[in-house]
C-alpha positions in Angstrom: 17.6 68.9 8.4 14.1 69.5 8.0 14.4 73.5 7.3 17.2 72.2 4.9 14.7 70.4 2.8 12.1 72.8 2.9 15.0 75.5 1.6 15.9 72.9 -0.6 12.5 72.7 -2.1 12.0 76.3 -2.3 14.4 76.2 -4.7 13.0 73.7 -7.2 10.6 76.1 -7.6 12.7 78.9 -8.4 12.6 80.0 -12.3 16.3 81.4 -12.0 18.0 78.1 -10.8 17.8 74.3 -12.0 18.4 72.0 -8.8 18.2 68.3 -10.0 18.7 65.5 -7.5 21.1 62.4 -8.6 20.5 59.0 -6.7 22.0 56.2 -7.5 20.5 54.0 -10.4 21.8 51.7 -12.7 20.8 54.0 -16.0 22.6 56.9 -14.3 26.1 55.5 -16.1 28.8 57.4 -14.0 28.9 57.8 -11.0 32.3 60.3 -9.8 34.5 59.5 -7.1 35.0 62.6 -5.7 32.7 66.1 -5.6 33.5 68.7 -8.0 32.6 72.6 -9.4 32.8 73.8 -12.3 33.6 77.5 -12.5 34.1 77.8 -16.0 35.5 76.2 -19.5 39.0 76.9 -17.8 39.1 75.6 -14.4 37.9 73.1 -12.4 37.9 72.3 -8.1 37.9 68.8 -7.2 38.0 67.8 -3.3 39.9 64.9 -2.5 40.8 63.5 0.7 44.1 65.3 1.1 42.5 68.8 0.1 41.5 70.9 -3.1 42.7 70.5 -6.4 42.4 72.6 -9.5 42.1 71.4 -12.6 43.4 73.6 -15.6 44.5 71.1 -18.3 41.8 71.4 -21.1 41.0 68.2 -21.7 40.5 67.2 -17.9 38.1 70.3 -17.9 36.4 69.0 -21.1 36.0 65.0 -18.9 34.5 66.8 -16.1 32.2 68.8 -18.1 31.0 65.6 -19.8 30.8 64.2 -16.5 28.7 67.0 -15.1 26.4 66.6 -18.4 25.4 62.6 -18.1 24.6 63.1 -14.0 22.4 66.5 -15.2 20.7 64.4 -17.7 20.1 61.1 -15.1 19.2 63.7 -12.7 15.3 64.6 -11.2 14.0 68.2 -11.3 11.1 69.7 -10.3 8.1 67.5 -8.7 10.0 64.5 -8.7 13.0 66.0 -6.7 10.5 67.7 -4.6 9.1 64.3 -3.5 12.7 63.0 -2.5 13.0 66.0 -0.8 9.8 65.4 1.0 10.9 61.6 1.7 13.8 63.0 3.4 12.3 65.1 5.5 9.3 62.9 7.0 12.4 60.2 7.4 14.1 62.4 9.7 11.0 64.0 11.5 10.5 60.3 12.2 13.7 60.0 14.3 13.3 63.0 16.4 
């Protein structure tokens, strides 16, 4: 876990990527049931318990972009997501 957060840091300092952390806060105002990627404005996989689905229908596409939006903006980048990640990592060294 603890390489995991370091990897995880390296990336927040990478100027071709945006990793933002989401924890939960009352602000954050959604909060989605299940995971989900967006590969583009057509298509999107959701896991569920059963298995995969993909979403085609335009307006499900357009929810879970919205979706993916408000979490981005609640979201911390940067120093403040390194210092979660740092959190993390001293919490588990701590219970080796």
């Amino acid at each position: 876990m603890a390489a995991q957060m370091d990897k995880l840091t390296d990336l927040t300092r990478r100027a071709n990527a945006s990793l933002g952390v989401v924890t939960w806060r009352p602000d954050t105002g959604i909060w989605p049931p299940e995971n989900f990627w967006i590969y583009d404005t057509e298509q999107v996989r959701v896991d569920t318990v059963p298995g995969q689905v993909r979403v085609k229908a335009p307006g499900d596409v357009a929810l879970y972009e919205k979706a993916f939006q408000a979490l981005s903006e609640s979201a911390v980048y940067g120093d403040e997501a390194r210092v979660l990640f740092a959190s993390a990592r001293q919490s588990w060294a701590g219970q080796s």
